[in-house]
KEFI-373014 format. One record per residue (C-alpha): x, y, z. Coordinates in steps of 0.02 Angstrom, whole numbers, plus 50000, padded with zeros to 5 digits. Layout:
BEGIN
XYZ;...
END
This chain:
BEGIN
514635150251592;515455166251518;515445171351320;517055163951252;517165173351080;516065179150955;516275177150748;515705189750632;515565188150438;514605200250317;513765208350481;513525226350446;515285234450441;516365217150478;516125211550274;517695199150305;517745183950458;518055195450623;518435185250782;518585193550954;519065182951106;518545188451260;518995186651444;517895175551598;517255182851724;518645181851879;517725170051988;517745158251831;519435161451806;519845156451994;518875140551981;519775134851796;521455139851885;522345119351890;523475125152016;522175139452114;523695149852094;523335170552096;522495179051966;523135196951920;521725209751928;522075213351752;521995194751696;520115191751691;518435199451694;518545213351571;518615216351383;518635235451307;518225237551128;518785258451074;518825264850913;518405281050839;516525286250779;515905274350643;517295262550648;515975251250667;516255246850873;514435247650919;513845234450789;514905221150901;513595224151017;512245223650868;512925207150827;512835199350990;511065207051009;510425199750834;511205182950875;510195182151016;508615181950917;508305200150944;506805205250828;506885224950851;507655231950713;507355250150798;508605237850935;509505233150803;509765254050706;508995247450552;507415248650429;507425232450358;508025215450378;509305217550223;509885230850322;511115220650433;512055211850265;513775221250239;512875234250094;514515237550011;515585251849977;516475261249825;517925246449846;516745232249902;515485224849835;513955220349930;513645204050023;512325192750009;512115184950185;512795188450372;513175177050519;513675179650696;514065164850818;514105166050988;515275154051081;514785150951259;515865139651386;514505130251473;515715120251577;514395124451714;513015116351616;511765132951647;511215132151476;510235115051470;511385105051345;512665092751346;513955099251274;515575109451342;515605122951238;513805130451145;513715139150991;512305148450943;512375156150772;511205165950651;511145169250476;510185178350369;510195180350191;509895194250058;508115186450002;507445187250193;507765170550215;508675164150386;509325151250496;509425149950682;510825134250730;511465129950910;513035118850897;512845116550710;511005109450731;509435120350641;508335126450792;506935138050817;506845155450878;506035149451034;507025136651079;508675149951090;507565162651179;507035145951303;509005141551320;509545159151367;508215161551472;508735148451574;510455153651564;510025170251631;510385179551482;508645185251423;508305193951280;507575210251419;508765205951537;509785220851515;511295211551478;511775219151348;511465240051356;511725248451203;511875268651189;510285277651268;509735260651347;510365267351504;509275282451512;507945274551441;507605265851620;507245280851701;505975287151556;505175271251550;503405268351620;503325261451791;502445244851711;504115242851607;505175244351745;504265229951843;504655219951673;506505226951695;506405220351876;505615203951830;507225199151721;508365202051861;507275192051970;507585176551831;505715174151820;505955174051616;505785155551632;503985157551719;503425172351613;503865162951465;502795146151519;501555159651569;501365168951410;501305149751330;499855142451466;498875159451399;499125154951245;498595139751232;497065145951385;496615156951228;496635143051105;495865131651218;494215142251254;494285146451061;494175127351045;492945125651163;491735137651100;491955129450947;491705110151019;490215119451083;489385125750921;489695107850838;489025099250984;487475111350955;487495108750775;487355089550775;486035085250936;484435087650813;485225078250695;485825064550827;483975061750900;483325058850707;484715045550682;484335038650853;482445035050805;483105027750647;484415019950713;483485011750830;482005007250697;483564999950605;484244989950763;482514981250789;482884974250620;484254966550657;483654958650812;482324954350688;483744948950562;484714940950695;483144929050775;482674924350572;484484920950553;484594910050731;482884901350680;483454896750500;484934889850577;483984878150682;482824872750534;484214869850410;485304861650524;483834849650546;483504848150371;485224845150337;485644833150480;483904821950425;484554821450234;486274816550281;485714803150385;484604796650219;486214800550116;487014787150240;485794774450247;485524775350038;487334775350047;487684762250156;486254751150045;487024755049888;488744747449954;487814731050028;487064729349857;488714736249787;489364719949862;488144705749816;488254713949625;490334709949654;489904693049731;488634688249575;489864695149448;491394686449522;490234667949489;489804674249319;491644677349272;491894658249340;490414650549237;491214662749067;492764655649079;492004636349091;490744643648951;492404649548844;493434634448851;491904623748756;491754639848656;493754633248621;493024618148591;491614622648456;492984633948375;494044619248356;492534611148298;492384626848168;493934626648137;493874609348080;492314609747986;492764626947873;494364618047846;493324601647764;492184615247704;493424625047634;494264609647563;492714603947497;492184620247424;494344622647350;493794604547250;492294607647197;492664624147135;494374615147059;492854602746987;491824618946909;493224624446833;493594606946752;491974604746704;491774623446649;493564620646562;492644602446481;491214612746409;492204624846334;493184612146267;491754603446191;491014619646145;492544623746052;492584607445978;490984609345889;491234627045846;492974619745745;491864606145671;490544618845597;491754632145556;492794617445470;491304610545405;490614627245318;492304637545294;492084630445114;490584640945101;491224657745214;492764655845077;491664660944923;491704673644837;490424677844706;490874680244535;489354690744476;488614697944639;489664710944745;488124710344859;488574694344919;490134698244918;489914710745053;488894698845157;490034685745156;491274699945212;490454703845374;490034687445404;492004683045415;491964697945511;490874691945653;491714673045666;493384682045685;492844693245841;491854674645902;493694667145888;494384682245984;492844679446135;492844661446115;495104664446145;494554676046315;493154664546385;493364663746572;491514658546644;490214647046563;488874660346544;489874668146422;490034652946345;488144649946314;488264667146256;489414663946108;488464647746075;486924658546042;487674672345959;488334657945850;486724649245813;486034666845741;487564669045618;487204650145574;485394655545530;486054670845430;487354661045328;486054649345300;484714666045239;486354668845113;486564651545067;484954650345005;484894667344903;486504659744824;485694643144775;484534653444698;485494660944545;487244663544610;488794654344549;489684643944684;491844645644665;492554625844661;494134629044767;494294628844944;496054631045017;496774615245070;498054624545191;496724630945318;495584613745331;497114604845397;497394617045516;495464616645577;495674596345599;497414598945683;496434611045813;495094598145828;496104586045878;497134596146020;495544600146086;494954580746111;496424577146195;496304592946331;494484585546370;495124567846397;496284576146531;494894586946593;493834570146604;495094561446717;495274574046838;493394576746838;493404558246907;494784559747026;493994576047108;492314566847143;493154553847225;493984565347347;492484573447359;491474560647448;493074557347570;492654575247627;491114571547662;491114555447769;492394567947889;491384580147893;489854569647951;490894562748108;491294580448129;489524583348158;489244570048262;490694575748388;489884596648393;488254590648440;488984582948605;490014596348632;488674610648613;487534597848714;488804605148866;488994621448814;487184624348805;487004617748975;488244629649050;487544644048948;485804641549020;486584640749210;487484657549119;485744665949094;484964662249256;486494670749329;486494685849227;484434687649265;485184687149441;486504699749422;485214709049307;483874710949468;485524716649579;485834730549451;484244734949424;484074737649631;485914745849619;485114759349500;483464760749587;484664763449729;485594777449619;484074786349597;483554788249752;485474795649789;485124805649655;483534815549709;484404816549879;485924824849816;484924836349707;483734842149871;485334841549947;486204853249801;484364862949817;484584862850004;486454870249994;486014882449863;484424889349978;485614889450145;487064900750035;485874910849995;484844915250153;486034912850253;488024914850154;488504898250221;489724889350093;489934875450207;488394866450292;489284852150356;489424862750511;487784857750576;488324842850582;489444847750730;487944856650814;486714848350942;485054846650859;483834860250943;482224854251030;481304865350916;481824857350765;480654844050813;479054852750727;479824858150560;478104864150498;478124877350651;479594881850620;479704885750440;478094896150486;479034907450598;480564907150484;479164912850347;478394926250478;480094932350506;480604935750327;478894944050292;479364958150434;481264958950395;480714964650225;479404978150319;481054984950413;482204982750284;481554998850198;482925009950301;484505010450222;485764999450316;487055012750325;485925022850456;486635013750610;488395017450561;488025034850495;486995034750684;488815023450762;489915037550690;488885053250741;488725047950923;490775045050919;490915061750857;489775068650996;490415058951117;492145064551048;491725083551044;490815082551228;492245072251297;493585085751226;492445098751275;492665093051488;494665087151428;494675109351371;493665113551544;494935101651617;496445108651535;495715127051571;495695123351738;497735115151752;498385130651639;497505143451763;498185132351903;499925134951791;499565153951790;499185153951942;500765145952005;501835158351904;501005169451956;501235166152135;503115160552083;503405175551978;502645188952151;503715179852267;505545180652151;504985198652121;504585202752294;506365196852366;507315203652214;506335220052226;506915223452384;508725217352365;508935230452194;508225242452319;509485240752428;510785237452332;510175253752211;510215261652362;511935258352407;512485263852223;511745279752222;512545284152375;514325279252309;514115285652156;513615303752191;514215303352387;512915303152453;510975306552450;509425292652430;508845284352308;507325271452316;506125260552218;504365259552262;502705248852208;501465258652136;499675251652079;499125256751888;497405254451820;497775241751649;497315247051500;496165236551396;496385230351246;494985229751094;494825208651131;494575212851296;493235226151290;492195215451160;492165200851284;491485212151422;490005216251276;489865199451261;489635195951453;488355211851470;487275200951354;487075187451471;486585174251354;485645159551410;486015144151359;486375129051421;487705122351332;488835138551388;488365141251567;489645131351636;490725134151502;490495153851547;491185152951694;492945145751644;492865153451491;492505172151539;493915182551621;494715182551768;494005196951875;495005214651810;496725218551960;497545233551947;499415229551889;501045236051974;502305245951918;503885255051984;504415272152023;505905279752057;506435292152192;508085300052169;508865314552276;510705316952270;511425326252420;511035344352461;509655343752337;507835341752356;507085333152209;505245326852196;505505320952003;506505312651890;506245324451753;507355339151869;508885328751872;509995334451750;510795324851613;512325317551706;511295315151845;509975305651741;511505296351684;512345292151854;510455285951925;510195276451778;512175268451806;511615264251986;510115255651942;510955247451832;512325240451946;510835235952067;510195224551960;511905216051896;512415214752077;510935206152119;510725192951986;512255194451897;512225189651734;513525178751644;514105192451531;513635211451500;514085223451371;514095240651400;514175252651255;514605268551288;513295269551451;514775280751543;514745294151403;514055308351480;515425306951639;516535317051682;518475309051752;517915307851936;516235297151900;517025288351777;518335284251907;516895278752016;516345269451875;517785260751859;518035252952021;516165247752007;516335237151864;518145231251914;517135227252092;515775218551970;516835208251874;517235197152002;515565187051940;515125196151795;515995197151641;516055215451544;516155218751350;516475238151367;516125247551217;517105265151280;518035280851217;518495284351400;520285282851466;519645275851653;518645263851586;520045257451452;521195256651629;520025243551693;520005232351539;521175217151535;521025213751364;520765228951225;520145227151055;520325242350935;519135244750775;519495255150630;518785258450462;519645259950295;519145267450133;518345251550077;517195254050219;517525237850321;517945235650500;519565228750550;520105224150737;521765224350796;522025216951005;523225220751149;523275214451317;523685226351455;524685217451545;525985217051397;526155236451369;527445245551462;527425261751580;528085269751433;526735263751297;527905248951222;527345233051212;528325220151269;
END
């Protein structure tokens, strides 16, 4: 795994896209080689990036730093955030957002993904708003620090030193130096699922205590549903018994009314049939008793016909004769009228009185003509006769005041007594006719009857036979009558059972909520349902003290259900948390052990090996690391729990929980000092050494560490500074020596070091204040400066 190249956009200084490629470490190079041929020294291992002050050559390092996840922005030279966006210049206008990505070759597969090559970028925007991405993908902040943990390339892990970082080593306290230590021994991985198992220790007693307190909170309340609960229980046993008797006692009732239902039922069919049987006879005898029916409507028949006949000639005879009367009436009403029209035709000479009767009695025979012309029945006939007879009586009251003193005129008019005798003698002749036919309608009269007679004589023979078969009729309908009347008797009785059984149905879907009693059918029939009187007793008994019970609300057993689950819940979690306390201090305990043993072997290889540096680099002298107990100080959490322990607080609940729960008893931690002597000197502290010595022990140390667990990449700025040509020579061949597994990112103003570098990168700054990066390889410049 080595860094591959790293991008840069709107990242402090680099405002436009920078890209810098950078070399592998040799070793990597040798493996990659297809053909293993030779690598030049000056073909692999290490970059140089020079520049003059505030080109801008130190925020490379910055960059690779923040992509990281680094979270120091005292690490980082800045104040806020904002304060690593590209802020503009007089020519440029400020940016809103930066991103670096990181491109790692992970041929090697020691970061923990499947993929070749890993990118890990971050970006950050102008609002405070940012991103972390590996291989295009949004991640967390922990999951890079995990990932380059495990690649060896820790956030602490001194990989990448910026300017004082060096130094800083040797002013650090002896605790941060273990920490310093701990990264070269690769324990990040266990400190990292150490720091998480305390976590979640710390969240996990904080749960506890909490499980605790709830678990206190709800007992009183648990033992008042329990007595209720249980109260509430005993009903439904109660409940449950009523529920088990009724069943037995309705299933009886219902099985004994079925069976009557079946037995009425299977009578009412039987009868059903015989009423079928009777009426199938009585449809026989009606169809015997409907053909002499035929036979006395043919008889009917016969006789309205001679009836009608009869009545059609006699009522042809009342007309005749009604026709003769009229005839004869009229006849006599011509022969007065002709026989006094000599008197109705005077006139008086002296009297206009009479002349005024005689008037209206013309009148009055002129509307009798008209009525006598519009007769139609002989009552109206008689009517006109009478009606006559009083204006005879009134001509005659007239005739007599004229013989009295009146003069009678001599003329009658010939013309209208011929035409009274002409009318007379029409009239005799149209009751002649009416005579004859008078005759010949009486004769056919009597023919009628003699037929009808025989007619007579025939029915009575006939109905003789139908009367016969009408009686046998009767006496079968009586029969079929007594059948129906046992076929309804039967109904009734159906009825009231299917009403108790409707009653029965109704009482069962109510005490019990069964829509469908048939089931009981299905059931064996229990030996108690053999006294039903007993039994509806206790069915009685037990309604009487489900209603006593029933008082408690119903919900109380699953308000009593739920609050047990929840204490059962919270006391089960709380031995899962004393459970899980116990693993994660196994955990710790195991890192812990893990952690002592890697920094027990790699303490005393960076001795040696800082040993062995200090002696090349200033010729000579000692140098050596050494394990020091400190007293730790304690924090304000800490000192309140030891109140809290002084207390000794007795209670039940926590006494077991106390003991997991408290702290582990206090150790003293370790921590590392540094002896340094360079040769011909006698030095008891750090503080004596001067500056370039402080420099050259904290460049030993430093190479101690990467020689031990050397790191996939390091970048060095400016950590050779204060030397002067000969250390920086021995510098030099260090990291050349180093970069067999190591590969260097050297941030440098110094000549030696830039001799070492296979690959140079040179930042400069314009007036628009943006960084710009021009490349050369070594290899390709010439003894005189030319590159070829």
């Amino acid at each position: 795994m080595y860094l591959k190249r790293i991008e840069i956009t709107g990242f402090k200084s680099f405002a436009t896209k920078t890209i810098l490629d950078f070399l592998p470490s040799c070793d990597v190079m040798e493996i990659g080689s297809p053909r293993g041929d030779a690598i030049s020294k000056n073909s692999c291992g290490i970059t140089a990036i020079v520049g003059p002050n505030g080109s801008g050559k130190s925020n490379v390092a910055d960059a690779i730093k923040w992509a990281m996840g680094e979270q120091s922005l005292k690490n980082l030279r800045g104040k806020k955030s904002e304060d690593v966006i590209f802020a503009g210049s007089g020519k440029k206008a400020q940016l809103g957002s930066a991103k670096v990505s990181l491109f790692f070759d992970n041929s090697d597969k020691k970061i923990p993904i499947e993929f070749e090559e890993v990118v890990i970028a971050r970006k950050i925007y102008r609002s405070g708003e940012g991103e972390y991405l590996i291989n295009g993908s949004k991640v967390r902040l922990i999951d890079i620090h995990d990932i380059l943990a495990k690649a060896g390339v820790g956030q602490r892990s001194y990989c990448i030193i910026n300017q004082g970082m060096a130094d800083a080593v040797l002013n650090a306290s002896p605790v941060e130096r273990r920490v310093i230590l701990e990264e070269a021994a690769g324990v990040k991985p266990y400190q990292l699922k150490k720091e998480r198992s305390l976590r979640k220790l710390d969240t996990t007693r904080a749960n506890m205590l909490r499980a605790a307190d709830l678990v206190r909170e709800i007992e009183p309340h648990l033992r008042v549903l329990k007595r209720q609960a249980d109260k509430a229980r005993k009903g439904e046993e109660v409940v449950q018994e009523l529920k088990e008797k009724q069943k037995i006692l309705f299933g009886s009732l219902w099985r004994d009314i079925s069976s009557k239902k079946e037995n009425v039922s299977a009578e009412k069919e039987e009868t059903g049939r015989e009423e079928m049987k009777m009426q199938r006879k009585i449809d026989d005898l009606e169809i015997r008793v409907k053909q002499e029916t035929k036979t006395n409507v043919n008889f009917e028949s016969q006789r309205n016909f001679l009836e009608k006949e009869r009545e059609e000639k006699f009522s042809v005879l009342n007309e005749i004769r009604k026709n003769l009367a009229m005839v004869e009436a009229k006849i006599e009403i011509e022969k007065e009228k002709a026989k006094n029209f000599a008197r109705i035709s005077e006139i008086p000479v002296d009297f206009p009185y009479f002349k005024e009767e005689f008037k209206k009695l013309r009148d009055v025979y002129e509307k009798l003509e008209n009525k006598l012309a519009e007769i139609e029945k002989l009552e109206e006939l008689e009517a006109i006769k009478s009606e006559l007879g009083m204006l005879k009586k009134e001509f005659n009251r007239i005739s007599r005041e004229l013989d009295e003193g009146k003069k009678e005129q001599a003329e009658v008019k010939q013309k209208e007594s011929v035409i009274n005798l002409k009318i007379i003698g029409d009239l005799e002749t149209e009751r002649k006719l009416f005579v004859d036919k008078q005759e010949l309608l009486g004769r056919e009269i009597e023919e009628n009857r003699k037929k009808t007679d025989q007619l007579f004589r025939d029915d009575r023979s006939a109905r003789r036979r139908y009367f016969e078969l009408e009686a046998e009729l009767r006496r079968m309908q009586e029969g079929l009558s007594g059948i129906r009347e046992k076929l309804n008797e039967i109904k009734i009785r159906m009825a009231r059972i299917e009403v108790r059984e409707e009653d029965l149905r109704a009482r069962i879907k109510m005490e019990m909520n069964i829509e469908n009693p048939e089931q009981f059918l299905e059931e064996k029939p229990a030996e108690e349902a053999s006294d039903l009187e007993k039994l509806e007793r206790e069915v009685a008994r037990l309604k009487v003290l489900a209603e006593q019970i029933g008082a408690i609300d119903p919900l109380i057993v699953e308000e009593y259900d739920e609050t047990q689950k929840r204490y059962d819940f919270l006391t089960g979690q709380s031995l899962d948390l004393e459970k899980a306390m116990a693993s994660l201090a196994e955990i710790i305990k195991e890192m812990d052990e893990k952690i002592k043993i890697s920094f027990e072997e790699t303490f005393k290889r960076v001795n040696a090996e800082f040993s062995k540096y200090f002696k090349i680099i200033f010729g000579g002298g000692s140098a050596e690391m050494m394990k020091v107990k400190i007293e730790p100080r304690k924090s304000a959490k800490d000192i309140d729990e030891d109140i809290i322990e002084k207390d000794k607080i007795e209670d039940e609940e926590d006494s077991e929980g106390s003991r997991l729960i408290g702290n582990p008893p206090e150790r003293r931690e370790t921590g590392i000092e540094i002896k340094a002597c360079p040769q011909g000197k006698k030095i008891s502290n750090l503080a004596i050494l001067s500056g370039g010595e402080r420099s050259l022990t904290s460049l030993a140390l430093l190479f101690a560490i990467i020689s031990n667990s050397p790191p996939p990449f390091a970048v060095l700025d400016e950590v050779e500074a204060a030397l002067d040509e000969a250390n920086s020579k021995r510098f030099g061949r260090i990291i050349h020596e180093l970069s067999n597994q190591t590969q260097f990112v050297l941030i440098t103003h110094n000549r030696e070091t830039m001799r070492q570098a296979s690959y140079l990168y040179g930042v400069t700054m314009g007036a628009d204040g943006v960084s710009k990066v021009l490349s050369v390889k070594l290899d390709q410049v010439g003894e005189k400066g030319e590159i070829r």
